[in-house]
C-alpha positions in Angstrom: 0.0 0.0 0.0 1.6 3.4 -0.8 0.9 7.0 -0.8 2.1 10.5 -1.9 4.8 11.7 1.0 3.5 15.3 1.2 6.6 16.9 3.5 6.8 20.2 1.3 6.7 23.3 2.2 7.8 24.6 -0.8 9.0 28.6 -1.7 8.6 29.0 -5.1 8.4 32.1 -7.4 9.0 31.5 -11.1 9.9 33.6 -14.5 10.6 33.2 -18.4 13.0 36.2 -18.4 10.2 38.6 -19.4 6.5 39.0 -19.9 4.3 37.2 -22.9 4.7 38.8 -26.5 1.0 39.5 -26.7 0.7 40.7 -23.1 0.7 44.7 -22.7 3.2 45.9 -19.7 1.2 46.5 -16.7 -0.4 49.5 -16.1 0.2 51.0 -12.2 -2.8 51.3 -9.8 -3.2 54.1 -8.4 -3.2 52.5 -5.3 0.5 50.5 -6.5 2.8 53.1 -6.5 4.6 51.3 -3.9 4.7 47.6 -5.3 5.8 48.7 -8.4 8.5 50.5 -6.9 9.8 47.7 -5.4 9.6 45.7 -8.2 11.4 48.4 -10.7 13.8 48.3 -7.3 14.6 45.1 -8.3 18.2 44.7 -9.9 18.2 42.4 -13.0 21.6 40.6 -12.8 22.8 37.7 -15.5 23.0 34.2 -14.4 25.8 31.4 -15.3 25.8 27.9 -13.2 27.6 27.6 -9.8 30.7 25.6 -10.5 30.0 21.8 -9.2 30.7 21.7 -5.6 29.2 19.3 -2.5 26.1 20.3 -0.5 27.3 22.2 2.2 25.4 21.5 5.8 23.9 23.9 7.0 21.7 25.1 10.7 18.4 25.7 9.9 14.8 25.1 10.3 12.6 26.7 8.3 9.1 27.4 9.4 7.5 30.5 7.3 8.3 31.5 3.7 8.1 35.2 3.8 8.0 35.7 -0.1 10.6 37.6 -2.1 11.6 41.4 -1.3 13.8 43.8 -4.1 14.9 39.8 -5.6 15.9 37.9 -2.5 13.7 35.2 -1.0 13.5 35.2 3.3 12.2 32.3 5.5 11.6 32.5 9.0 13.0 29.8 11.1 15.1 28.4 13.9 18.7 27.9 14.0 20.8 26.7 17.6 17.2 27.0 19.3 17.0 30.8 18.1 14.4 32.6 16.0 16.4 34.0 12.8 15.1 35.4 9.2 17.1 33.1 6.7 18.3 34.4 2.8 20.9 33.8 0.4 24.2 36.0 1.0 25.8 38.1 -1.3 28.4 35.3 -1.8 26.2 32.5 -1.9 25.7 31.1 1.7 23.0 31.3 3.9 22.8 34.4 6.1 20.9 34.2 9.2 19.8 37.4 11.0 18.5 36.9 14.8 14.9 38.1 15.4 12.9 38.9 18.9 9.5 37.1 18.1 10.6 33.7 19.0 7.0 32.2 18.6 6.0 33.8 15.3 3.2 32.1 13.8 2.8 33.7 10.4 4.2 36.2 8.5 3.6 38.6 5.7 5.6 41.4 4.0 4.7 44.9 3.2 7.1 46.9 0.9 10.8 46.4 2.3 9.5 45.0 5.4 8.9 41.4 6.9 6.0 41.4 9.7 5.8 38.4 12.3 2.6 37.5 13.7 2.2 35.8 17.5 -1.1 34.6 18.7 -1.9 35.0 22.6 0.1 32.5 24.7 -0.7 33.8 28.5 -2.6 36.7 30.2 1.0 38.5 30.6 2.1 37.1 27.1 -0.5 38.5 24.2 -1.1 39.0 20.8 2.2 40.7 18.9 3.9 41.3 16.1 6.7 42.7 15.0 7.9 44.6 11.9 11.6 44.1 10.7 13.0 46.5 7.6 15.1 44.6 5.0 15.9 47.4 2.6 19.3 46.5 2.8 19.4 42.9 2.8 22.8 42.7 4.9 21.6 44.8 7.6 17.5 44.2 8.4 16.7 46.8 11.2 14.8 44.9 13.7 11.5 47.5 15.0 10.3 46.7 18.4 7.2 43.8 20.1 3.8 45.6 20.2 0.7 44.3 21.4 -2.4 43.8 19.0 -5.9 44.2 20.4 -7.8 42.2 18.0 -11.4 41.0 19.9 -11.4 38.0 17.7 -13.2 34.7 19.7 -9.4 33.3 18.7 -6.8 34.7 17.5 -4.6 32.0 16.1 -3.7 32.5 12.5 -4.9 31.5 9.0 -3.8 34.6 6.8 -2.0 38.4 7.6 -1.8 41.1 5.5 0.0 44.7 6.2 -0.3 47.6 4.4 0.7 51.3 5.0 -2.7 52.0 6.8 -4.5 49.0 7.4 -3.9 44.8 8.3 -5.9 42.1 8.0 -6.0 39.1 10.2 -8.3 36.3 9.6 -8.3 34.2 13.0 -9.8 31.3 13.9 -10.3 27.6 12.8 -11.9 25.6 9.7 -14.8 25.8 12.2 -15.1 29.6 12.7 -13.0 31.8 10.8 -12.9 35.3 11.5 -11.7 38.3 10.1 -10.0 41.3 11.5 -9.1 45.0 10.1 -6.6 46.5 12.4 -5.4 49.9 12.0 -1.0 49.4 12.4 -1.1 52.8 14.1 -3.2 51.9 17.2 -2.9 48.0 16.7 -6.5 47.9 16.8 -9.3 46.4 15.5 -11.6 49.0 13.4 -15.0 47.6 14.4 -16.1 44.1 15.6 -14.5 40.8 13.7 -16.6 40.0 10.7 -17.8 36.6 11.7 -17.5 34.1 8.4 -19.1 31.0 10.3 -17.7 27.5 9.4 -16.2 26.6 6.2 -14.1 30.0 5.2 -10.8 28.6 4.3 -8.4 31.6 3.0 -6.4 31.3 0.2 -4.6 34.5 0.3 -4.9 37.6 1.9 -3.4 41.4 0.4 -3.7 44.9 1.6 -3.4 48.8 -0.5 -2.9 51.8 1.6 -6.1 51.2 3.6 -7.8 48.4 2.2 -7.6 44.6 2.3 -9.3 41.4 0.7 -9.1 37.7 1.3 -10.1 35.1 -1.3 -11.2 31.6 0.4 -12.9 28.7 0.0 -16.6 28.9 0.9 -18.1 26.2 2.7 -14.6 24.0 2.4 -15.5 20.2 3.3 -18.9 20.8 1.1 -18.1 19.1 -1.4 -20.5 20.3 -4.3 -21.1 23.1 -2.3 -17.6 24.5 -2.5 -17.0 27.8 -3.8 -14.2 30.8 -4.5 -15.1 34.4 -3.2 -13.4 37.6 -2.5 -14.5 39.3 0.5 -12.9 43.0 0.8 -12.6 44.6 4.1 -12.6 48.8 3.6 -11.0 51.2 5.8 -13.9 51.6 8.1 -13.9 47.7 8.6 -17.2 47.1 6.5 -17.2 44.2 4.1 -17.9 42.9 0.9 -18.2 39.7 -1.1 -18.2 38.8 -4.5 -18.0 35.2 -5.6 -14.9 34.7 -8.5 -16.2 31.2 -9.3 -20.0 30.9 -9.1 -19.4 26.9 -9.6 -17.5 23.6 -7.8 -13.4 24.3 -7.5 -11.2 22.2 -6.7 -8.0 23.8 -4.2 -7.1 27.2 -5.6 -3.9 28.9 -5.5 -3.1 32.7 -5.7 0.0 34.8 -6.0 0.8 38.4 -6.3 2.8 40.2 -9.1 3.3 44.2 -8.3 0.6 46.1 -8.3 -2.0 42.8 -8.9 -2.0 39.4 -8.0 -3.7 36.3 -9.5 -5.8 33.4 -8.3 -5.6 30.2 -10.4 -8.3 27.4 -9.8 -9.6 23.7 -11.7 -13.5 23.3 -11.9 -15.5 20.6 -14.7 -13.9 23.0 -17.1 -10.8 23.1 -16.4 -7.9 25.2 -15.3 -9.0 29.4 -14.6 -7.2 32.4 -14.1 -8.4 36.1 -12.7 -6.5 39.2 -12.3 -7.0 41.3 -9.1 -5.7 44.4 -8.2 -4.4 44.6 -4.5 -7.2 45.7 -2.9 -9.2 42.7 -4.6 -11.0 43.9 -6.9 -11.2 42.0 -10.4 -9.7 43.6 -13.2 -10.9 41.2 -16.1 -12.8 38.2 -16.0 -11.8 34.8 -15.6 -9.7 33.4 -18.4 -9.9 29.7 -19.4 -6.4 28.2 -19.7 -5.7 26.2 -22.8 -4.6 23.0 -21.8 -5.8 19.5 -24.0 -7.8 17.2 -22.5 -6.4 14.4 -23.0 -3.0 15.9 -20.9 -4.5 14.8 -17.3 -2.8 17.4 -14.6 -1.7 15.9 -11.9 -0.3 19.0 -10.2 -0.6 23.0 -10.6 0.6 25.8 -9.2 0.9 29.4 -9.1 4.8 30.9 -9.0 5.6 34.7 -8.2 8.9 36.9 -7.4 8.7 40.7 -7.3 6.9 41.6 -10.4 5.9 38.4 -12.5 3.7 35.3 -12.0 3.7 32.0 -13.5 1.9 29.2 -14.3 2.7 25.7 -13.7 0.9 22.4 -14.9 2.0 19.2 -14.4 1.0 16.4 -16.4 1.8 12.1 -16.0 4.7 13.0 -18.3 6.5 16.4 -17.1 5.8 20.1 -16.4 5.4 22.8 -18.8 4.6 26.6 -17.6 3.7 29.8 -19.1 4.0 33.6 -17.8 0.8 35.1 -16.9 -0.3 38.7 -18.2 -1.3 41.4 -16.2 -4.6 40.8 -17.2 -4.0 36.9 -17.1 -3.7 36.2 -20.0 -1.1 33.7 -20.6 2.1 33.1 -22.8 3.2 30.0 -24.6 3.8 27.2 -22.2 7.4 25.9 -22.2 8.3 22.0 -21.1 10.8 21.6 -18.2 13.7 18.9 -19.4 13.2 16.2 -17.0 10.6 17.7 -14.8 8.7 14.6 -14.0 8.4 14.2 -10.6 5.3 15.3 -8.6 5.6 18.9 -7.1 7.9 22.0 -8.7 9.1 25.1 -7.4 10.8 27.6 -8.8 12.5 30.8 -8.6 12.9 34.1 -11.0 16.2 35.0 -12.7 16.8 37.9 -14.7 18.0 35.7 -17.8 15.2 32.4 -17.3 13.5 30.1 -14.8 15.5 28.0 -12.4 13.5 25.0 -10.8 13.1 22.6 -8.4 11.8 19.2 -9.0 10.6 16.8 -5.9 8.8 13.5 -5.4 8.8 10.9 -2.4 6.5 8.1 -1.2 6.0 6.4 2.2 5.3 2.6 1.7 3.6 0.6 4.3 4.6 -3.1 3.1 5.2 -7.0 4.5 8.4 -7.9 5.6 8.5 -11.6 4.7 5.8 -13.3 2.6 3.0 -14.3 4.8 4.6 -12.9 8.7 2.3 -10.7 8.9 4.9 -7.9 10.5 4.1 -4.3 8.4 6.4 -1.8 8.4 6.7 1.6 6.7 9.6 2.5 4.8 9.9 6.0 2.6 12.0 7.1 -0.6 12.3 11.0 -1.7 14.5 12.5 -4.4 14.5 16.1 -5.7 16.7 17.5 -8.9 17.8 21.0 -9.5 17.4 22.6 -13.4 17.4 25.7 -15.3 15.3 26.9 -18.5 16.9 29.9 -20.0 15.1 32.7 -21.9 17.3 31.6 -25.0 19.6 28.7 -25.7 19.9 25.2 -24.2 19.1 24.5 -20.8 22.4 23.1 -18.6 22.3 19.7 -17.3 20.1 19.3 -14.1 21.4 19.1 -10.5 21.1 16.6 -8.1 19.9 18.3 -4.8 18.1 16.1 -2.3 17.9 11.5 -2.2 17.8 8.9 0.2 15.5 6.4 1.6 15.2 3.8 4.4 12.6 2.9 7.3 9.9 5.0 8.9 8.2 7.6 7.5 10.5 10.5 6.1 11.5 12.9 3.7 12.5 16.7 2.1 10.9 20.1 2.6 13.2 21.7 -0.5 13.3 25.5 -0.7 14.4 27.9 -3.5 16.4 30.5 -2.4 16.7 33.5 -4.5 18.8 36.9 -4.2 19.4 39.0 -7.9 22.1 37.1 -9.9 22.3 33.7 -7.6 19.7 30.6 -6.8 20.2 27.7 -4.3 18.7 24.7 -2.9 17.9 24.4 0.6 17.4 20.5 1.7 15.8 19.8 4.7 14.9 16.5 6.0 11.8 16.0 7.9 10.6 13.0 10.0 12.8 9.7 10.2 14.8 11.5 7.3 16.2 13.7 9.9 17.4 10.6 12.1 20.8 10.5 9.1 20.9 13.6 7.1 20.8 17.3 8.1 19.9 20.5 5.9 21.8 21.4 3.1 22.3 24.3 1.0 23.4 23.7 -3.1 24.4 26.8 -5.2 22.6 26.5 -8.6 23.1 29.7 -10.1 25.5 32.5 -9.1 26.2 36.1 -11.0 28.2 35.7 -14.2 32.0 37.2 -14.3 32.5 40.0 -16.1 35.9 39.2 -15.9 
């Protein structure tokens, strides 16, 4: 008997090395002055592969993935029992910067800076967060704890959002989600949580200036009854909602690109896109994704960095993906060489895409024909490649293999700074009992030389 071994948290951000031919450039919202700044912030710095070296070990584990700032990628994690914010170096190795919220929960970022998110642990110990600047990458000013007065029933959790004026917190469980404007002045809740009952599973949560949306799953564990919805939260605190898919979806996925971001879903019909701006309101309608039928997916996913999103399908044979417009509408889809294992991540270069390729399986098997003695055993592998805007792609990497008894396997980052991509191993369950993380340069900035 065997199933899918699903120990992934996976960053992933992916890009062609430029927008679709038909696709206009993206006009700026006047509300995305400052996401578009970021991402024209963002230096765009040739690629060549890191000369062929071991994995080095490495003292960290991750927890959050933070998303990508100005071009570099930042987890939040623990390293020698301390709380640190994790990214690639300027010369390739892993630079870990010591942070005061020990128990963060969840995280978001808002411009150049990385919030942390603590739920209530004691009556002297209550909600917090805290705000850390990494404008300059090599020297993240750490801001201070504050308190958060948020009302909610609970306030463990699902999704956070920041922005200049206004945050959004949606707290709770599967069983009652609610959600939470909070002014970041004050750090406090305008108006009473807007209750969304049982069922409201968030997807992804964004804030502009003053305003903030969440798309979830209505009435998740409904089966037929599922659906996709937008529900934006003004600076008052009074909310909206707009279904995005008025029929059955299966799990969605959403990522932002500057000034918009883009939630990607499967119904009876197939694979759809739709383009929102960051306060969530739709800019076009959905888009039907051309795919043939006959190419059963077997995975998906939705890949950002600073400024451009990507599509990814996976089929039984390999993964192909495709840039997404600003008005989702996609480019050609491109095949990955020797992407055929079951999840992808992925990262953007300046000059194409570099990838990330994973699969593993925990068996639960006999050991002797008719003993009767069942034990689990687990296998997990995960190869490194690049697909350049141009030209060949170079030959892929191993990153991440082994196998033995128990139940184990690899949570496999992609870390990302401008010019330079590495692999971040981390073995999870009995995996961790023989092998500890490791860190793999894959690209590194060409010599000009």
């Amino acid at each position: 008997m065997r199933r899918s071994l699903l120990l992934l948290a996976s960053l992933a951000a992916c890009e062609l090395g430029g927008p679709p031919p038909t696709a206009p450039a993206a006009a700026p919202s006047k509300h995305g002055a400052e996401a578009q700044a970021q991402a024209q912030a963002t230096p765009r710095i040739p690629t060549c592969p890191a000369a062929a070296s071991a994995p080095i070990e490495v003292d960290l584990d991750p927890r959050l993935d933070l998303g990508t700032i100005a071009g570099v990628r930042w987890l939040f994690g623990y390293s020698a029992g301390a709380a640190v914010l994790a990214h690639l170096g300027p010369t390739g190795d892993l630079a870990l910067t010591p942070v005061p919220l020990h128990n963060a929960q969840i995280g978001a970022s808002s411009g150049a800076r990385i919030w942390l998110y603590a739920p209530r642990e004691s009556a002297t110990t209550p909600t917090r967060w805290t705000a850390i600047d990494v404008g300059d990458p090599e020297a993240p000013t750490l801001g201070p704890i504050e308190p958060l007065t948020l009302g909610a029933e609970l306030d463990y959790a699902a999704a956070l959002a920041v922005g200049q004026g206004r945050a959004l917190v949606v707290a709770g469980t599967l069983e009652r989600h609610q959600i939470v404007a909070v002014d970041t002045a004050r750090r406090r809740a305008v108006g009473p949580p807007i209750d969304m009952g049982a069922g409201f599973l968030p997807v992804y949560a964004s804030c502009e200036v003053d305003r903030c949306a969440v798309v979830a799953v209505l009435d998740e564990g409904g089966g037929p009854a599922r659906r996709l919805a937008v529900v934006r939260v003004d600076a008052r605190g009074r909310h909206t909602q707009e279904l995005l898919a008025p029929e059955w979806v299966s799990q969605p996925h959403a990522a932002a690109g500057g000034d918009r971001w883009f939630v990607q879903w499967q119904d009876h019909e197939g694979t759809k896109l739709r383009a929102l701006d960051r306060a969530g309101q739709p800019l076009a309608p959905a888009r039907a994704v051309p795919w043939p039928k006959d190419r059963w997916i077997r995975g998906d996913a939705l890949l950002a960095g600073d400024d451009e999103v990507v599509l990814a399908l996976g089929d039984r044979e390999r993964w192909s993906v495709a840039s997404v417009g600003p008005d989702a509408a996609l480019g050609p889809f491109r095949a990955l060489p020797e992407a055929t294992r079951y999840f992808l991540v992925g990262a953007p270069l300046a000059d194409g895409l570099a990838w990330i390729n994973i699969d593993g399986d925990v068996s639960y098997d006999e050991i002797g024909e008719g003993s009767g003695v069942m034990v689990h055993s687990w296998r997990a592998a995960a190869i490194a490649g690049f697909l350049p805007a141009t030209g060949d792609p170079p030959p892929t990497i191993p990153v991440a293999s082994g196998g033995g008894p128990g139940r184990g396997g690899f949570d496999v980052f992609l870390l990302t700074r401008p010019g330079a991509a590495a692999a971040l191993a981390v073995p999870r369950g009995d995996a961790s009992d023989f092998a500890r993380p490791t860190l793999t340069q894959l690209r590194v900035p060409c010599s000009t030389g």
